[in-house]
C-alpha positions as CSV (number, residue, x, y, z in Angstrom):
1,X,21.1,-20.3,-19.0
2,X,21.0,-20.1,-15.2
3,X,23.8,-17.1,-15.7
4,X,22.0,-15.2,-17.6
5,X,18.9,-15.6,-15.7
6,X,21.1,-13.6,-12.7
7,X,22.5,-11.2,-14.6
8,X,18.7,-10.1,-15.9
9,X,17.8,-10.2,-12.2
10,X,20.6,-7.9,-11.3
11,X,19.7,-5.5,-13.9
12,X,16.0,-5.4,-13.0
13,X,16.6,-4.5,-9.4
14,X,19.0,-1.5,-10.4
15,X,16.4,-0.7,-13.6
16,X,13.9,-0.3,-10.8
17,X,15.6,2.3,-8.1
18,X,16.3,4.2,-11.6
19,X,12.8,4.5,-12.3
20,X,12.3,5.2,-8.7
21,X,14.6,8.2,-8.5
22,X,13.6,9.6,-11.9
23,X,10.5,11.2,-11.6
24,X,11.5,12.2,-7.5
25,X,14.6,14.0,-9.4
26,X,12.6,15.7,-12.4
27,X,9.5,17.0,-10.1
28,X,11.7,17.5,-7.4
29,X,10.8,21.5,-7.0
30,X,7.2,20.1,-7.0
31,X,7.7,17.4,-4.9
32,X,9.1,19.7,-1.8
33,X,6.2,22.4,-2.6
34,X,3.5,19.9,-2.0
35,X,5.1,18.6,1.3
36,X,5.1,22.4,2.7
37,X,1.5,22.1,4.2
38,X,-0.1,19.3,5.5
39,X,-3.3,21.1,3.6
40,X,-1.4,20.8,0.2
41,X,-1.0,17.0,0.3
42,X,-3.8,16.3,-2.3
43,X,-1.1,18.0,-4.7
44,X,1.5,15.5,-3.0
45,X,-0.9,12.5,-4.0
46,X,-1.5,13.0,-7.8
47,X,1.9,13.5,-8.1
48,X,2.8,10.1,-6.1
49,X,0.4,8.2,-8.3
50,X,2.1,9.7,-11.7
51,X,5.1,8.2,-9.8
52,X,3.8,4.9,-9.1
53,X,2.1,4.6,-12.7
54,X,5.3,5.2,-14.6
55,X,7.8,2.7,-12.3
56,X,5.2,0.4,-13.1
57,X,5.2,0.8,-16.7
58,X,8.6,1.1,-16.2
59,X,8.8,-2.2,-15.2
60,X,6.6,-3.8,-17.8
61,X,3.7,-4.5,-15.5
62,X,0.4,-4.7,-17.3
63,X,-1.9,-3.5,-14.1
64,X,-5.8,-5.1,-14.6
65,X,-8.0,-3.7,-11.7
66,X,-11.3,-5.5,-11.0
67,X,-13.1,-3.3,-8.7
68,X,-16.5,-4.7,-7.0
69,X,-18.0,-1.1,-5.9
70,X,-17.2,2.3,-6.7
71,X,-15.4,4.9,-4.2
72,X,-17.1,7.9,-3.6
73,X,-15.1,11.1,-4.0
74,X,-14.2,13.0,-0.8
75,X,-15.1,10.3,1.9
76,X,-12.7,8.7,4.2
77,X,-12.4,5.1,4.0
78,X,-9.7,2.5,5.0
79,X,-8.1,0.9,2.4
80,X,-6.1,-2.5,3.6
81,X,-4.3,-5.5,1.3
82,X,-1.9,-8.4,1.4
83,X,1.2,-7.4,1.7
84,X,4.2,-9.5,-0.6
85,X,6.3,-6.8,-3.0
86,X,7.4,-3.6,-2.6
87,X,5.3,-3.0,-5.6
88,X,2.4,-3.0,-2.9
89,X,2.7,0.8,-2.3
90,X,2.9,1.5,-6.6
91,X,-0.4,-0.6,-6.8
92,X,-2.2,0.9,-4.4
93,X,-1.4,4.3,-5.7
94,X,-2.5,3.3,-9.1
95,X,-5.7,1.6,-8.0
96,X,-7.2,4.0,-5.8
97,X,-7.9,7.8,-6.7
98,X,-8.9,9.1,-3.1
99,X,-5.9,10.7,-1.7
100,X,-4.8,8.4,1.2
101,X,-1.6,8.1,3.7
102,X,0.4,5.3,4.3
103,X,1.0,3.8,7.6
104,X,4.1,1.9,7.2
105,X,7.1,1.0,8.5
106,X,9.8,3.6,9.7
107,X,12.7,1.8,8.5
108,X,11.3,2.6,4.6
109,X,12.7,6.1,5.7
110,X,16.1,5.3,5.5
111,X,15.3,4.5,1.9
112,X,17.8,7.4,0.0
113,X,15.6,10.1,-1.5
114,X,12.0,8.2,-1.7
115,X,12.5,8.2,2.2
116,X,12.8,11.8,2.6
117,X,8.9,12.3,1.0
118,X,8.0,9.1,2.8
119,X,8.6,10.1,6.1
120,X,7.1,13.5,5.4
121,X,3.6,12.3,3.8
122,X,3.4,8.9,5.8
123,X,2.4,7.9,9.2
124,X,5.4,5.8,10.4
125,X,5.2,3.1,12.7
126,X,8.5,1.5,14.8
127,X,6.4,-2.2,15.7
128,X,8.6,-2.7,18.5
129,X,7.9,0.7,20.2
130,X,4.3,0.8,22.3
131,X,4.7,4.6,22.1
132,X,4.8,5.0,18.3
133,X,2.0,2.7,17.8
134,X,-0.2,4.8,20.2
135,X,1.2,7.8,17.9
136,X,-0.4,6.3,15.1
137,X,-3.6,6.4,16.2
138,X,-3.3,10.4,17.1
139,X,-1.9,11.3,13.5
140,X,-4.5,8.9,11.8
141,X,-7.2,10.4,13.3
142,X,-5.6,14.4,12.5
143,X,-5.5,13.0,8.8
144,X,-8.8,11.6,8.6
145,X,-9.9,14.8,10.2
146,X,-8.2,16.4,6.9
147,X,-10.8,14.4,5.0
148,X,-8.2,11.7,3.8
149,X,-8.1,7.9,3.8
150,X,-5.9,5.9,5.5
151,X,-4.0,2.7,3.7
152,X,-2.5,-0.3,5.8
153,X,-1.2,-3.5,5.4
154,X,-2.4,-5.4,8.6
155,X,-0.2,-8.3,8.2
156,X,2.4,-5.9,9.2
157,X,5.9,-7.4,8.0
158,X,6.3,-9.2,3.9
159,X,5.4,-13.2,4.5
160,X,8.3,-15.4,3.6
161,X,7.9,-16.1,-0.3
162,X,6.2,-19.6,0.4
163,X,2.8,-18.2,2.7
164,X,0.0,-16.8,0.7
165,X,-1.3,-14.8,3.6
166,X,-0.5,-14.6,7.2
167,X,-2.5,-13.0,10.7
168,X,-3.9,-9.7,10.2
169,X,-2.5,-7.3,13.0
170,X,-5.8,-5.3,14.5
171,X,-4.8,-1.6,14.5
172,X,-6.6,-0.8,10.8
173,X,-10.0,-2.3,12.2
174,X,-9.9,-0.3,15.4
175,X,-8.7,2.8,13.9
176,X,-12.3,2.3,11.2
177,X,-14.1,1.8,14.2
178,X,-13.7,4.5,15.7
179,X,-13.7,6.7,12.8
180,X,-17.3,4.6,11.6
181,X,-15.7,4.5,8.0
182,X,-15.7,1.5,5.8
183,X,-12.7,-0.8,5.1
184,X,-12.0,-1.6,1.5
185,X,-10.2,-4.9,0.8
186,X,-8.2,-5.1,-2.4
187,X,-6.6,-8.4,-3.6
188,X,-3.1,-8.5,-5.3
189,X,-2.6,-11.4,-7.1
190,X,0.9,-11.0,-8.6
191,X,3.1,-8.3,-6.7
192,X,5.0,-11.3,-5.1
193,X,5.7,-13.0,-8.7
194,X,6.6,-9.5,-10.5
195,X,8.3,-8.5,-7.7
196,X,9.2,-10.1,-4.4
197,X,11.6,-9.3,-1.7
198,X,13.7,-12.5,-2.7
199,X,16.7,-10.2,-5.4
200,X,17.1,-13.2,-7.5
201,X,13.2,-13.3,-8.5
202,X,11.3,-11.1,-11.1
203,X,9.9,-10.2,-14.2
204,X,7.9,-8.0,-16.3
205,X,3.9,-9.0,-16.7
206,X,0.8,-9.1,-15.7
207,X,-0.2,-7.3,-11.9
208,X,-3.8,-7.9,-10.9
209,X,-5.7,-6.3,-8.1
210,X,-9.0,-6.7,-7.1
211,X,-11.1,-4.1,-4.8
212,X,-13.8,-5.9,-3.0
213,X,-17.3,-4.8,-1.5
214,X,-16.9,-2.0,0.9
215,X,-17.6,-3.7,4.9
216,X,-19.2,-1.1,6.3
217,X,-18.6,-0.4,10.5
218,X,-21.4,1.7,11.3
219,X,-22.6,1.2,14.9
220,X,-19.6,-1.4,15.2
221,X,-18.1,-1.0,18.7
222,X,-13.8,-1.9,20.0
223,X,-15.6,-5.5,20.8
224,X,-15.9,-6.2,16.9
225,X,-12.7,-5.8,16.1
226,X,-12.0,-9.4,16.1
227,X,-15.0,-10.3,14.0
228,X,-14.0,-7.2,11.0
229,X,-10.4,-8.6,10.7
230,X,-11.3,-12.5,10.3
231,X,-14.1,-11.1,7.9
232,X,-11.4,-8.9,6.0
233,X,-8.8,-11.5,5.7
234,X,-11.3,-14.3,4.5
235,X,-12.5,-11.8,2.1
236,X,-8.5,-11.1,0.6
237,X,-7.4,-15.0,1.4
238,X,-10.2,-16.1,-0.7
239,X,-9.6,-13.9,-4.2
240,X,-6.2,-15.6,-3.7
241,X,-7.1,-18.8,-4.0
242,X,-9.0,-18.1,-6.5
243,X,-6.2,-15.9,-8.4
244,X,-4.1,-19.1,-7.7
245,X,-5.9,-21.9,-9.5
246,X,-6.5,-19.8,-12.4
């Protein structure tokens, strides 16, 4: 049984970079059009979230998305989750309508073919380079000035399999600070199951997300940065207990 159980497994990680690469191959011409201008990524976005709705389809996730307030077209906000699968990025395209950029990790680049848009449409962050995370903070600001949102995941780096939800790095409160717009907190309860880092692990189901109350940082100053991050994570670690004993 075990045997067959790996060779399912197998299957399911190649089934996915298929469904990956199929719609980057079939919109291609699209695809590079939309990347020409920083102006025309809007385009880019709707065509990243027909992406991300058919891998996860694809994959027989059934998404259900809870959401606890309502975004408001063309307003920046800060969109931040815990961080488990690499189904993270498909859900958060899926769940949120506002055109946002990733900040993420640069090594994603190296990714064949999803790293060449990803490096183009993303903010990329090497952790372990003071310079590029300044440089983050210059290109956030230039998108937000676009009118876009901004999406991070502040634990930074994938927990191991076994931790619900680690420290919360500080750079997505700061950056909302400064640019007074509201952090939204959204909940995913079963990336990790569907989907985890771990090859041998998977399977088609449910994927549920929750978007919490908006936390607002009007006439928050640097020195609350502390305070916004312990009340963001509490906010996420809580729907995951809850999502847990369910």
């Amino acid at each position: 049984m075990k045997v067959f159980k790996y060779i399912f497994w197998i299957f399911y990680r190649i089934w996915f970079y298929i469904l990956v690469a199929i719609p980057i191959i079939i919109l291609f011409p699209f695809l590079i059009i939309s990347i020409l201008k920083e102006t025309w990524y809007p385009f880019f976005f709707k065509i990243a979230r027909i992406w991300a709705r058919f891998i996860l389809i694809g994959m027989g996730f059934k998404t259900k998305i809870e959401r606890d307030q309502t975004l408001e077209p063309k307003t920046s906000y800060m969109f931040i989750a815990n961080h488990t699968s690499m189904m993270d990025i498909m859900l958060m395209l899926v769940a949120v309508k506002n055109p946002f950029v990733f900040v993420g990790k640069a090594e994603l680049a190296k990714i064949p073919l999803f790293g060449f848009f990803y490096k183009r449409t993303s903010i990329l962050v090497d952790r372990s380079s003071e310079r590029s995370r300044k440089a983050v903070f210059r290109n956030a600001q230039r998108r937000l000035g676009q009118g876009l949102s901004i999406c991070i995941f502040p634990e930074g780096l994938v927990p191991d399999d076994d931790v619900l939800l680690t420290e919360f790095k500080d750079g997505a409160f700061r950056l909302a600070i400064n640019h007074q717009i509201p952090i939204v907190p959204l909940t995913f309860a079963d990336n990790k199951k569907r989907f985890s880092y771990t090859f041998f692990s998977g399977s088609p189901g449910r994927m549920r997300a929750k978007m919490h109350q908006f936390i607002p940082t009007k006439d928050l100053t640097v020195k609350d940065t502390k305070a916004l991050n312990s009340t963001s994570k509490a906010i996420i670690l809580k729907q995951l207990k809850v999502y847990n004993s369910k």
